[in-house]
N, CA, C and O of each residue as an XYZ file, in Angstrom:
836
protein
N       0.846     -1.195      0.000
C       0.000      0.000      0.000
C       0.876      1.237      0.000
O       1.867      1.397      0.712
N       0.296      2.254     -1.054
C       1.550      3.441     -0.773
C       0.947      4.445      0.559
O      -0.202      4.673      0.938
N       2.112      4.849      0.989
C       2.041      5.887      1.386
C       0.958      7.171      1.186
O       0.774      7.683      0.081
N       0.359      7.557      2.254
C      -0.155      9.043      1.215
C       0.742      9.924      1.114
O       1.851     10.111      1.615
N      -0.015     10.519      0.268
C       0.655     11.890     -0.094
C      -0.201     13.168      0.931
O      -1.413     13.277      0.745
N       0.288     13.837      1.693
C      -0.391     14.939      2.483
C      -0.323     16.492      2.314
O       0.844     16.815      2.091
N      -0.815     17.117      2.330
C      -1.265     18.304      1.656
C      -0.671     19.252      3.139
O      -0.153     20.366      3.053
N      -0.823     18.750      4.004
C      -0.199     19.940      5.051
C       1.416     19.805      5.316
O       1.979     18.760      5.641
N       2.058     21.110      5.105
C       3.303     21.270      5.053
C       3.892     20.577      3.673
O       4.808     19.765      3.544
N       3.133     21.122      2.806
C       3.317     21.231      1.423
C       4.890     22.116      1.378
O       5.007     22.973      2.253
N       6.188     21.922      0.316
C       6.441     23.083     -0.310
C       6.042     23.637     -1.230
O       5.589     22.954     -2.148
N       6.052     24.941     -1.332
C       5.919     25.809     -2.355
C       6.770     25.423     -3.350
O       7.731     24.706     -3.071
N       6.576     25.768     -4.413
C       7.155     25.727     -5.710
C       8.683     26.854     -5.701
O       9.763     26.647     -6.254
N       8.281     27.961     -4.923
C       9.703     28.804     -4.502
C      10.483     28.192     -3.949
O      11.669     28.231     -4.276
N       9.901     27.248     -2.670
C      11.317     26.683     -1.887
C      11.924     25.348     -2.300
O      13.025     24.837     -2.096
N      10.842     24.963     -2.945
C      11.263     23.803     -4.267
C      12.406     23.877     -5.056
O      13.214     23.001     -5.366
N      12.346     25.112     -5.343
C      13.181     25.617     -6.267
C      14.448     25.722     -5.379
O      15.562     25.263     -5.633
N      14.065     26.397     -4.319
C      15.968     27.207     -3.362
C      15.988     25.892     -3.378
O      16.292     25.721     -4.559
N      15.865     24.632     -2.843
C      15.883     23.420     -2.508
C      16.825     22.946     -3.898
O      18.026     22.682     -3.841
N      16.182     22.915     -4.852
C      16.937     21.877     -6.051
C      18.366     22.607     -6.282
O      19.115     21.669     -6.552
N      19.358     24.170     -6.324
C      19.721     24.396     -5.971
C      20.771     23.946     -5.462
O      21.840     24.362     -5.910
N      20.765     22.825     -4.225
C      21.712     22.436     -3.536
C      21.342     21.018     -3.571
O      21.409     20.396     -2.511
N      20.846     20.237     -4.959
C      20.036     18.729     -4.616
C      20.918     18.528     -6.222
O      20.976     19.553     -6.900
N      21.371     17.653     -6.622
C      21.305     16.701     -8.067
C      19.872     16.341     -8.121
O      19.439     16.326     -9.273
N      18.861     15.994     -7.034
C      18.334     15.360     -7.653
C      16.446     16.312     -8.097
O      16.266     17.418     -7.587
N      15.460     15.779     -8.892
C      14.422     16.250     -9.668
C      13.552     16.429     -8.405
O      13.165     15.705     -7.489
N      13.397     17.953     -8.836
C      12.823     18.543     -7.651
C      11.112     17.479     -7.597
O      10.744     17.613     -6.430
N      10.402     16.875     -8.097
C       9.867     16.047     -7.825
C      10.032     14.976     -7.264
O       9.126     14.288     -6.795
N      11.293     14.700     -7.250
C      11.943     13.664     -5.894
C      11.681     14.340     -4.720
O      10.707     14.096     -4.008
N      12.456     15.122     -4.507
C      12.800     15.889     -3.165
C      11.320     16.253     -2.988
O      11.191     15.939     -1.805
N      10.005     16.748     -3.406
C       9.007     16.793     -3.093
C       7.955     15.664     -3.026
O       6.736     15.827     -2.975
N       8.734     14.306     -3.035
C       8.000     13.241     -2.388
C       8.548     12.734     -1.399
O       7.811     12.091     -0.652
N      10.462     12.873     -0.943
C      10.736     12.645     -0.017
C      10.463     13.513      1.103
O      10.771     13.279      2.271
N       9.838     14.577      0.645
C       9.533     15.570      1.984
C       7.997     15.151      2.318
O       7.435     15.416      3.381
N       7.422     14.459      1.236
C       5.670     13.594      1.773
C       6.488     12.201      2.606
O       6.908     12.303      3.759
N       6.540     11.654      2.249
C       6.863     10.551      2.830
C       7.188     10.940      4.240
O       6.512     10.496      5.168
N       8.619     12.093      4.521
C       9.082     11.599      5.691
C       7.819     12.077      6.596
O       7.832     11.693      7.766
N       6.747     12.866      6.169
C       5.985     13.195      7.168
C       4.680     12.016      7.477
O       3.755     12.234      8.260
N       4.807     11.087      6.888
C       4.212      9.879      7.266
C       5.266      8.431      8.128
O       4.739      7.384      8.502
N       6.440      8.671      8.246
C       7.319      8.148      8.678
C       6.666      7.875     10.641
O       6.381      8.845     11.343
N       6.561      6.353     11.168
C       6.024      6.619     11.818
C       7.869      6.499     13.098
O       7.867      7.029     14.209
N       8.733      5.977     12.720
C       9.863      5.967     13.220
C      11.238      6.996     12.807
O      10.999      8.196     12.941
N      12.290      6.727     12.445
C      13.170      7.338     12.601
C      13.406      7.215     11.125
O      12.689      6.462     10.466
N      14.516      8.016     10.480
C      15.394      8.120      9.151
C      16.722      7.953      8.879
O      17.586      8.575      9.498
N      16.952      7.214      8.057
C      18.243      7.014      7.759
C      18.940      6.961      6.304
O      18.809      6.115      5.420
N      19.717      8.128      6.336
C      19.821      8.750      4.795
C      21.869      8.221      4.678
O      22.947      8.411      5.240
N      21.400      7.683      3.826
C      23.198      7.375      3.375
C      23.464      7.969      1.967
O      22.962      7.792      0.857
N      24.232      8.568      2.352
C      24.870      9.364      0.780
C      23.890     11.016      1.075
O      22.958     11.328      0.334
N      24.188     11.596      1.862
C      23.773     13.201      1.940
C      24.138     14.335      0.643
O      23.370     14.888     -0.145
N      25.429     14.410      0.765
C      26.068     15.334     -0.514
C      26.044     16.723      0.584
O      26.583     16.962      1.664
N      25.248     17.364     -0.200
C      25.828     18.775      0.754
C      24.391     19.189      1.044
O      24.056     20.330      1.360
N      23.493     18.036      0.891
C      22.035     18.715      1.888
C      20.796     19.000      1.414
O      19.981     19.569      2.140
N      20.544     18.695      0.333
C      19.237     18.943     -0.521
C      18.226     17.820     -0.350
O      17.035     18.088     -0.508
N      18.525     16.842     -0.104
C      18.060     15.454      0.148
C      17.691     15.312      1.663
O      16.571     15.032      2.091
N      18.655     15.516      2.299
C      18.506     15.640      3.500
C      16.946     16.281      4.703
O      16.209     15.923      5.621
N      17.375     17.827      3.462
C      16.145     18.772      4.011
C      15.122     18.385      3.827
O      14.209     18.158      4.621
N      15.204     18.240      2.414
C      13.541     17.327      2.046
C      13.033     16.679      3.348
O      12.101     17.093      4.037
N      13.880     15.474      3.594
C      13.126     14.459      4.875
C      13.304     15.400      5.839
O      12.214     15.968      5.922
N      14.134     15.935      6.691
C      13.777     16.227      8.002
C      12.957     17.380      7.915
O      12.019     17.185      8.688
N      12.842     18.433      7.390
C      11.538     19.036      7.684
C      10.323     19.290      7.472
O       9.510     20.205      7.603
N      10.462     17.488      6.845
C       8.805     17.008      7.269
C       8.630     15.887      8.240
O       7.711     15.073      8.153
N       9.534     15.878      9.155
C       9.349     14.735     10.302
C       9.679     15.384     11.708
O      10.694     16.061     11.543
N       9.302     15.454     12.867
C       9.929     15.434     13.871
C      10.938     14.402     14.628
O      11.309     14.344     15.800
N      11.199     13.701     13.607
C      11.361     12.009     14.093
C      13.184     12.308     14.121
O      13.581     13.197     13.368
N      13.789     11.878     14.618
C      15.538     12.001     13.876
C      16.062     11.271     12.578
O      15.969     10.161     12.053
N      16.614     12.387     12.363
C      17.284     12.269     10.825
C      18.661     11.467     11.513
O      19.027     11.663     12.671
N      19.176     10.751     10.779
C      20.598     10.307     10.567
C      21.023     10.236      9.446
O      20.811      9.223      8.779
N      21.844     11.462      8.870
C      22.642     11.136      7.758
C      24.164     10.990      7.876
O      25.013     11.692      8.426
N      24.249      9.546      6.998
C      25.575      8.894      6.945
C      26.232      9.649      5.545
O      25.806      9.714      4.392
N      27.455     10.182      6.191
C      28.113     11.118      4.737
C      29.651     11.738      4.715
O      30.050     12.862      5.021
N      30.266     10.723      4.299
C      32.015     11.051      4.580
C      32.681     12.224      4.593
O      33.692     12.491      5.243
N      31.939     13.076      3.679
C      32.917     14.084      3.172
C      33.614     14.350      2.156
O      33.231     14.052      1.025
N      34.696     14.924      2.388
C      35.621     15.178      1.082
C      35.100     16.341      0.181
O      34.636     17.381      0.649
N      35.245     16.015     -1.474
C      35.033     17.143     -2.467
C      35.077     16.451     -2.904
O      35.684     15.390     -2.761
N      34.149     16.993     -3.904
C      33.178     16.570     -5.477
C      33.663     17.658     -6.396
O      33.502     18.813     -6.002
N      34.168     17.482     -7.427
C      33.790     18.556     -8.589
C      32.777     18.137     -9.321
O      33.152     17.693    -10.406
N      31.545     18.104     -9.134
C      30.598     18.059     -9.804
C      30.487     19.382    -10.487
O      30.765     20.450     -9.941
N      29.984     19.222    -11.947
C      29.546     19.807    -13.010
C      28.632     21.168    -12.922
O      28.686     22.305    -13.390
N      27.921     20.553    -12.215
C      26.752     21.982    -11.654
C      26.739     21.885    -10.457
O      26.711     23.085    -10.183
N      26.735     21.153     -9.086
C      26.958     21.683     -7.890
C      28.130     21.022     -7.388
O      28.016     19.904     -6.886
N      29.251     21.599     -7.471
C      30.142     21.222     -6.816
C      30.669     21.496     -5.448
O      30.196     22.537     -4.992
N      31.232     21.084     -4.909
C      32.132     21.165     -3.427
C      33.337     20.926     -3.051
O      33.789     19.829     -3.379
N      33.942     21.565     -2.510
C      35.592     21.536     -1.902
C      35.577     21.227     -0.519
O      36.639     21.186      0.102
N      34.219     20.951      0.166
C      34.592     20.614      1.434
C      32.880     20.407      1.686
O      32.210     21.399      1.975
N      32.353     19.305      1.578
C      31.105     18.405      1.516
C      30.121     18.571      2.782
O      28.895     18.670      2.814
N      31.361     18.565      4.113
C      30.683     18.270      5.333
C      30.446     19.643      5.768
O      29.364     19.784      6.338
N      31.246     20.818      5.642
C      31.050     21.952      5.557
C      29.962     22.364      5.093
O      29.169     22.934      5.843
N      29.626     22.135      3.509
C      28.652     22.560      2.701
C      27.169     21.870      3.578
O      26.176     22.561      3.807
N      27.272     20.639      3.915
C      25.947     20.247      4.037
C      25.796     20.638      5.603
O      24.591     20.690      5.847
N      26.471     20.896      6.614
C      26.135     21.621      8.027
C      25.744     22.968      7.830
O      24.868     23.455      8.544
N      26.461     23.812      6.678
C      25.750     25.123      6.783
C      24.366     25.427      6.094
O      23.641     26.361      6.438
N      24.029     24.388      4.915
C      22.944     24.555      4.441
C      21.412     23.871      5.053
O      20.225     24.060      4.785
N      22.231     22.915      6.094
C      20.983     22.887      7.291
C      20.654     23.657      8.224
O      19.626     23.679      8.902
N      21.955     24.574      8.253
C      21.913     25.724      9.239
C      20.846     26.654      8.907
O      19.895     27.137      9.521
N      21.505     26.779      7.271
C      20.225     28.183      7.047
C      18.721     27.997      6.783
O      17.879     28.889      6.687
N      18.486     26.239      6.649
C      17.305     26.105      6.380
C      16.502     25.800      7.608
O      15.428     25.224      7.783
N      17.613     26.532      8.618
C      16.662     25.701     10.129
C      16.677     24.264     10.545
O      15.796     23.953     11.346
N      17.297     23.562     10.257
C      16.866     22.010     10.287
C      17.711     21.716     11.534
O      18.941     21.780     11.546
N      16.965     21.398     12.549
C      17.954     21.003     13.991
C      17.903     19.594     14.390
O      18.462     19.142     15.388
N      16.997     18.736     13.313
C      16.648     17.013     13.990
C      17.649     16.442     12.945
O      17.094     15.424     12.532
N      18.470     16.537     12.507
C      19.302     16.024     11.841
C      21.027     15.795     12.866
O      21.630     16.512     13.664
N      21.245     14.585     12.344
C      22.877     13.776     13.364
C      23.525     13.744     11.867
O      23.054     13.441     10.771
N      24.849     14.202     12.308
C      25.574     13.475     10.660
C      26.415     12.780     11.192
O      26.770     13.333     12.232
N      26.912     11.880     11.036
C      27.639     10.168     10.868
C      28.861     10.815      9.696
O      28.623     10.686      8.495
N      29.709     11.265      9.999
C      31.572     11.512      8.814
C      31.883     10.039      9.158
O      32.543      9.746     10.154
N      31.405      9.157      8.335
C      31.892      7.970      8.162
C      31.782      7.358      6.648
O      31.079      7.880      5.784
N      32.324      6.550      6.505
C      31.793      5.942      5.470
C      30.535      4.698      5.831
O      30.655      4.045      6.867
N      29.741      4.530      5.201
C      28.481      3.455      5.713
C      29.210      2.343      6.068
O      29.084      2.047      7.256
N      29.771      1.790      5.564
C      30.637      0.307      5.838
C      31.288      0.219      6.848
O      31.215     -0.959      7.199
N      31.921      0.804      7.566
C      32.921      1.577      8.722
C      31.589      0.847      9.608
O      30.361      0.911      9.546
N      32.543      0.170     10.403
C      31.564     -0.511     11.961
C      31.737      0.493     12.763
O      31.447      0.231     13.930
N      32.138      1.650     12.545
C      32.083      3.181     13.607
C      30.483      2.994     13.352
O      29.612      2.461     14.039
N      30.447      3.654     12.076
C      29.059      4.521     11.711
C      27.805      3.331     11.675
O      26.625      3.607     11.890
N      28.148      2.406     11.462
C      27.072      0.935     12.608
C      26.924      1.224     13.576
O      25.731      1.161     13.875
N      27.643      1.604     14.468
C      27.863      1.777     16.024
C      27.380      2.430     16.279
O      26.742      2.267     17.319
N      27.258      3.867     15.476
C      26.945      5.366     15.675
C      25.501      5.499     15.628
O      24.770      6.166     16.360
N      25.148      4.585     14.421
C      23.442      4.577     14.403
C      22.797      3.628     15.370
O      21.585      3.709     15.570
N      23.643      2.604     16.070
C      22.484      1.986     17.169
C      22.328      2.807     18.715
O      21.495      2.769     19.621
N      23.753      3.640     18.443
C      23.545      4.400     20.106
C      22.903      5.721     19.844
O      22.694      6.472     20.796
N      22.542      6.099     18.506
C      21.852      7.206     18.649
C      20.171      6.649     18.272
O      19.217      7.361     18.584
N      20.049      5.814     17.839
C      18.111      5.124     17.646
C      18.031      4.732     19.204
O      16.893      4.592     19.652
N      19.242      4.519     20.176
C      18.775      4.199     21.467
C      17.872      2.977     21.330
O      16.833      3.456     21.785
N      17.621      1.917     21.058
C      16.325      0.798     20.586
C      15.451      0.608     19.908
O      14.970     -0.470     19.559
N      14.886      2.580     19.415
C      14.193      2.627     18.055
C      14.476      2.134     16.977
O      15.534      1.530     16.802
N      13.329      2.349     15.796
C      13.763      1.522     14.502
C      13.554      3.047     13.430
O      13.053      4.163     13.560
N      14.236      2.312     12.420
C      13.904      3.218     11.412
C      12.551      2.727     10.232
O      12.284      1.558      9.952
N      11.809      4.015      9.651
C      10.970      3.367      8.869
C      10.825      3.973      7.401
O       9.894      4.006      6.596
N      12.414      4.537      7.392
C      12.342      5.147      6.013
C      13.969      5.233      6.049
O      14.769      5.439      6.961
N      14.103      4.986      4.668
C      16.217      4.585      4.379
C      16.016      5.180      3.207
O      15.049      4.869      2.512
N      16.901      6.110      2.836
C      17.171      6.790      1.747
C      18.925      6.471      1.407
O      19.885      6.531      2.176
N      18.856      6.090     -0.180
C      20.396      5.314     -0.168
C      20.795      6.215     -0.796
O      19.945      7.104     -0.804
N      21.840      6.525     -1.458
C      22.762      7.123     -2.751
C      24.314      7.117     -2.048
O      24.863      7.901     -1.274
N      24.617      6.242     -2.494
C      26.148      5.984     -1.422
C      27.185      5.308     -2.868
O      27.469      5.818     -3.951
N      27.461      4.254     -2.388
C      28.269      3.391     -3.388
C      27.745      2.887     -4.166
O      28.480      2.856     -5.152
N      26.310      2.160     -4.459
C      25.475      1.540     -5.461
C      25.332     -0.004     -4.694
O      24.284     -0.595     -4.951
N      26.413     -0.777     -3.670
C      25.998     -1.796     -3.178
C      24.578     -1.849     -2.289
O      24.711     -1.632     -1.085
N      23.401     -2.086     -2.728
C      22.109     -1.580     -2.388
C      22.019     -3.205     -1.152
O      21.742     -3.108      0.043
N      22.238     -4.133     -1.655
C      22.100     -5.601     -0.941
C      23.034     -4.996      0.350
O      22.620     -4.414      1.352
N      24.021     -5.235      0.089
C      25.231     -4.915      1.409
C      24.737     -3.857      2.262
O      25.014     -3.836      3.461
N      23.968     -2.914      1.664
C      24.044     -1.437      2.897
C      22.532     -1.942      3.266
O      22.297     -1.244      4.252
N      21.533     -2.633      3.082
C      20.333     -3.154      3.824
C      21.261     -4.309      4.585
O      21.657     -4.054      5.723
N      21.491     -5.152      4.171
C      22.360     -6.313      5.006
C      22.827     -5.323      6.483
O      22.673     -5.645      7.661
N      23.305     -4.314      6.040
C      24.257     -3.948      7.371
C      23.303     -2.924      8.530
O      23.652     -2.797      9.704
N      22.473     -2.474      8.137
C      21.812     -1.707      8.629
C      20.191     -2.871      8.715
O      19.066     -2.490      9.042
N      20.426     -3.691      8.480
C      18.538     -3.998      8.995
C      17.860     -4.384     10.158
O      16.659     -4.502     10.402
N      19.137     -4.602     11.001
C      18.441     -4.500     12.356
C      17.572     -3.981     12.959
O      16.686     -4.372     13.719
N      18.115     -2.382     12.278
C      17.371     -1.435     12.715
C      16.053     -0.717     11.892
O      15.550      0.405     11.845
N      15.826     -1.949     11.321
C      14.795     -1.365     10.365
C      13.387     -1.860     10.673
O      13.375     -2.990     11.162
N      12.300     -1.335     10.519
C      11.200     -1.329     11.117
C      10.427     -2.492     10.061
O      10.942     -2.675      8.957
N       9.434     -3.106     10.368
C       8.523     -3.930      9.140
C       8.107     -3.113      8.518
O       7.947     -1.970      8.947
N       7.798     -3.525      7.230
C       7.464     -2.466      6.026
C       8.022     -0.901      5.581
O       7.509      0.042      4.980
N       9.504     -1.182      6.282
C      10.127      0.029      5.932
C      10.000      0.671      4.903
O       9.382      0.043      4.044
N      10.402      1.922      4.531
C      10.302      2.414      3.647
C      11.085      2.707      2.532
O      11.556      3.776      2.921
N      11.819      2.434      0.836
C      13.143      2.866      1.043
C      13.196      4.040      0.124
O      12.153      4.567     -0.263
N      14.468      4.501     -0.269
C      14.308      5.665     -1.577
C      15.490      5.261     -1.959
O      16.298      4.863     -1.120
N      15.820      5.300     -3.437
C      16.916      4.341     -4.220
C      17.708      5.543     -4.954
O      16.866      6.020     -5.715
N      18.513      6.029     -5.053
C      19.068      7.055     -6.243
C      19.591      6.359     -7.282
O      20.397      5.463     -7.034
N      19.352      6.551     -8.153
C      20.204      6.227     -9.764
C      19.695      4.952    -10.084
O      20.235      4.231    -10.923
N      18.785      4.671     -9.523
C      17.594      3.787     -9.913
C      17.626      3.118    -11.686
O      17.672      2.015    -12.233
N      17.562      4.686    -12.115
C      17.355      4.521    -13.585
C      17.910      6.184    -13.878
O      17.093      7.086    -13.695
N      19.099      6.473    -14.265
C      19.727      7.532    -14.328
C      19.400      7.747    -15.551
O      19.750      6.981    -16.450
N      18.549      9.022    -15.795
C      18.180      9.473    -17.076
C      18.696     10.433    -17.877
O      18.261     11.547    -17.588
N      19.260     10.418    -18.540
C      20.122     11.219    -19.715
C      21.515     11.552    -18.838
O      21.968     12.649    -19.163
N      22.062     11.077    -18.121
C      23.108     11.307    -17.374
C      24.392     10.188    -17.019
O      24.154      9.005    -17.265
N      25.531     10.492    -16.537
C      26.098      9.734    -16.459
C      27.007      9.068    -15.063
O      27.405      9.979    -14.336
N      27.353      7.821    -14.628
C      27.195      7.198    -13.433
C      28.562      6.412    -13.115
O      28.986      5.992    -12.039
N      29.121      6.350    -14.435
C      30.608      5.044    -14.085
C      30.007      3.756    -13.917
O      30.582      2.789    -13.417
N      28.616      3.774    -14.430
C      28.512      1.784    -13.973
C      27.530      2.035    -12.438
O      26.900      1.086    -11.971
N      27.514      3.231    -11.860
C      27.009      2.833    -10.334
C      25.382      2.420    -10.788
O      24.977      1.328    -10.391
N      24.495      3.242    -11.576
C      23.251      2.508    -11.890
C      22.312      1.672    -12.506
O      21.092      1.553    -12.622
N      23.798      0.914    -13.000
C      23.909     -0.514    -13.528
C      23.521     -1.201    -12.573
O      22.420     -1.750    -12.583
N      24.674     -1.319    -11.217
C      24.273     -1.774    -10.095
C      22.939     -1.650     -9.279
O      22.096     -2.547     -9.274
N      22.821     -0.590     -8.657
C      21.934     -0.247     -8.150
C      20.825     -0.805     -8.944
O      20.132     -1.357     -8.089
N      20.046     -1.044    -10.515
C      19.492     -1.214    -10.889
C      19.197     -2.821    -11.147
O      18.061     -3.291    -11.219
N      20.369     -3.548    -11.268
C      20.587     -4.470    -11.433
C      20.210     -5.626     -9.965
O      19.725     -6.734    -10.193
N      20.515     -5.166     -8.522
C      20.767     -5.207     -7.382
C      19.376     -5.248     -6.691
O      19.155     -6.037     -5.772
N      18.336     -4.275     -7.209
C      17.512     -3.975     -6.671
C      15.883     -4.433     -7.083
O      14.767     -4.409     -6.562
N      16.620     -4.921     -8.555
C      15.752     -5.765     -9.479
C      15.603     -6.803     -8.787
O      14.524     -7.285     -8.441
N      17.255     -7.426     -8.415
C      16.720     -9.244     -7.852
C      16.083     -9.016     -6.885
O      15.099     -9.756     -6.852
N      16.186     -7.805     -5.374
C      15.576     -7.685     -4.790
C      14.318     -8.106     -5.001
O      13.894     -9.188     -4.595
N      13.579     -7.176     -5.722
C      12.262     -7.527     -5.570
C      11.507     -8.638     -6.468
O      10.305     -8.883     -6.375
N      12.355     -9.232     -7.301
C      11.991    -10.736     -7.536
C      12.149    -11.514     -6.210
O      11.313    -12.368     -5.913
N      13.123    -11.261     -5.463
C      13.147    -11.887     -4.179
C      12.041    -11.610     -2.876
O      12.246    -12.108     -1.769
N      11.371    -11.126     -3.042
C      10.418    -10.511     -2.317
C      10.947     -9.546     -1.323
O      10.533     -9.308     -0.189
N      11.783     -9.120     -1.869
C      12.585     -8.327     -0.211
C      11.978     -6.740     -0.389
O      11.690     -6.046      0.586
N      11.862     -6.370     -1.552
C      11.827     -5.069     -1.891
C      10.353     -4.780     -2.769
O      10.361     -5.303     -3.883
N       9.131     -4.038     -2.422
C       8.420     -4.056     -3.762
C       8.745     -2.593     -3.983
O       9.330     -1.847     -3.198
N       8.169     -2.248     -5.430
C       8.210     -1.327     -6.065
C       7.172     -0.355     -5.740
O       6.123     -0.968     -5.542
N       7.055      0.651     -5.629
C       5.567      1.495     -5.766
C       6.075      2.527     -7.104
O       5.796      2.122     -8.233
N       6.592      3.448     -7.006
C       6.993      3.940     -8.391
C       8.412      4.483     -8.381
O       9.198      4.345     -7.444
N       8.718      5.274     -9.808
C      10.255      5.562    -10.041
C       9.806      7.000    -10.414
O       8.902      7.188    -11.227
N      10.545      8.127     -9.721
C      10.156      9.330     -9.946
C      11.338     10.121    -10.692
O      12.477      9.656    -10.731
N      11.080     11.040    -11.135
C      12.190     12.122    -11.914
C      13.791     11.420    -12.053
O      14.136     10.449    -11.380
N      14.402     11.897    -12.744
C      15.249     11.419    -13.017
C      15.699      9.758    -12.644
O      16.919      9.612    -12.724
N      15.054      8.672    -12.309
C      15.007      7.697    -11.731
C      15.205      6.952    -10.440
O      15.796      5.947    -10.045
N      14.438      7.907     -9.966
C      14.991      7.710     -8.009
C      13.858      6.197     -8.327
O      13.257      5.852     -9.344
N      13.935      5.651     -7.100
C      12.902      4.693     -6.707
C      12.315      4.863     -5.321
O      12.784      5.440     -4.340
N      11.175      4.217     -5.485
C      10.103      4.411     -4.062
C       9.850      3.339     -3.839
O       9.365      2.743     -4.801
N      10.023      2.481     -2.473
C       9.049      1.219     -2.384
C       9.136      0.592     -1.277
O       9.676      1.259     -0.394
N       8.855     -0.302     -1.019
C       8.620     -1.139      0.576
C      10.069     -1.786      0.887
O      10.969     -1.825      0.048
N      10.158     -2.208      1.990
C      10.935     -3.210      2.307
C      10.634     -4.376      3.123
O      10.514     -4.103      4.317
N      10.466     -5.705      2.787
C       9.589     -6.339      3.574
C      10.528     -7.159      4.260
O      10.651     -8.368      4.067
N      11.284     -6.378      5.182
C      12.376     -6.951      5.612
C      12.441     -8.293      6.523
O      13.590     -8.675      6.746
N      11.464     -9.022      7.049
C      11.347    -10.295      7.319
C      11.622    -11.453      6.454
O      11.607    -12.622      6.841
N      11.920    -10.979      5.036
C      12.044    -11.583      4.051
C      13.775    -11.596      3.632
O      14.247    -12.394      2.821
N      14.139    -11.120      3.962
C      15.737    -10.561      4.148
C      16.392    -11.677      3.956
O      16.751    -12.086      2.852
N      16.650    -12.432      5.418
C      17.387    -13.366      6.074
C      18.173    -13.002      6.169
O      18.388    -12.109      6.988
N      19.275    -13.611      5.186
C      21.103    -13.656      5.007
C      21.455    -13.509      3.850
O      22.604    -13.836      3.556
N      20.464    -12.909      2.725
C      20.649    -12.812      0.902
C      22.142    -11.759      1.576
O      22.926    -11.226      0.790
């Protein structure tokens, strides 16, 4: 069953806009991850931040805690680039107000930033995972599903990368996420703008894939 979509604490089409801005991704993404997180009935967990466009989306539509996992470094990206990542994405939560957000300077794989997310959920679960990291989509649910709630929620980047280019990462990701849900682990609900993905996680179904 999807999610609804909710009409209170809508963005505007203006802040849509300041928003994409500091996002790669189709401002129709970022305006379903900001529905979703406000149906989120647990916590969030965003791997692969960048410098914060993604981020905002979910936390200020949840009161719930954000955890974004996000190393750092510099990107020369093409149209939004960065020389210093962790910088960029602390000040642009700064100015957008966003105070329920933890950032994790780890890499996801790093048994730090494992560590980091079970002492900050304190026993809670999460019920929404937003990926864009390395493209290993199996491995980063494997490592994190403890903490994941039944019928989690997930959001996929590069899903299906449209007119753009990836090195092979949404080969994977696409490839990865397919067997998923032949496997029953993952269903689909839809693929939005530039090819993000939306869909369940029926993580009892997991095991040890």
């Amino acid at each position: 069953m999807n999610f609804p979509f909710p009409t209170r604490r809508q963005y505007s089409e203006k802040k849509l806009d300041n928003l994409k801005k500091i996002s790669m991704l189709h401002k129709d993404t970022l305006r379903m991850m900001h529905n979703w997180s406000q149906t989120s009935k647990h916590n969030i967990l965003e791997i692969g931040s960048y410098i914060g466009g993604s981020t905002i989306a979910l936390a200020s539509g949840t009161n719930k805690k954000v955890i974004a996992i996000e190393v750092g470094g510099a990107y020369n990206h093409n149209m939004i680039p960065s020389t210093d990542i962790l910088k960029d994405l602390k000040r642009n939560l700064r100015y957008w107000g966003i105070k329920n957000v933890t950032i994790i300077a780890e890499f996801s794989e790093s048994p730090i930033a494992v560590e980091l997310v079970d002492k900050l959920l304190a026993g809670e679960k999460i019920s929404l995972i937003a990926l864009d990291s390395n493209g290993s989509i199996t491995s980063e649910l494997l490592r994190y599903k403890n903490f994941l709630a039944p019928e989690c929620k997930i959001i996929i980047d590069d899903y299906l990368l449209e007119g753009s280019e990836s090195d092979g990462k949404n080969m994977q990701v696409n490839h990865e996420t397919n067997r998923l849900i032949v496997e029953g682990i993952i269903a689909k609900e839809f693929v939005n703008g530039w090819g993000t993905f939306f869909g369940t996680l029926h993580v009892e179904n997991f095991g040890t894939t």
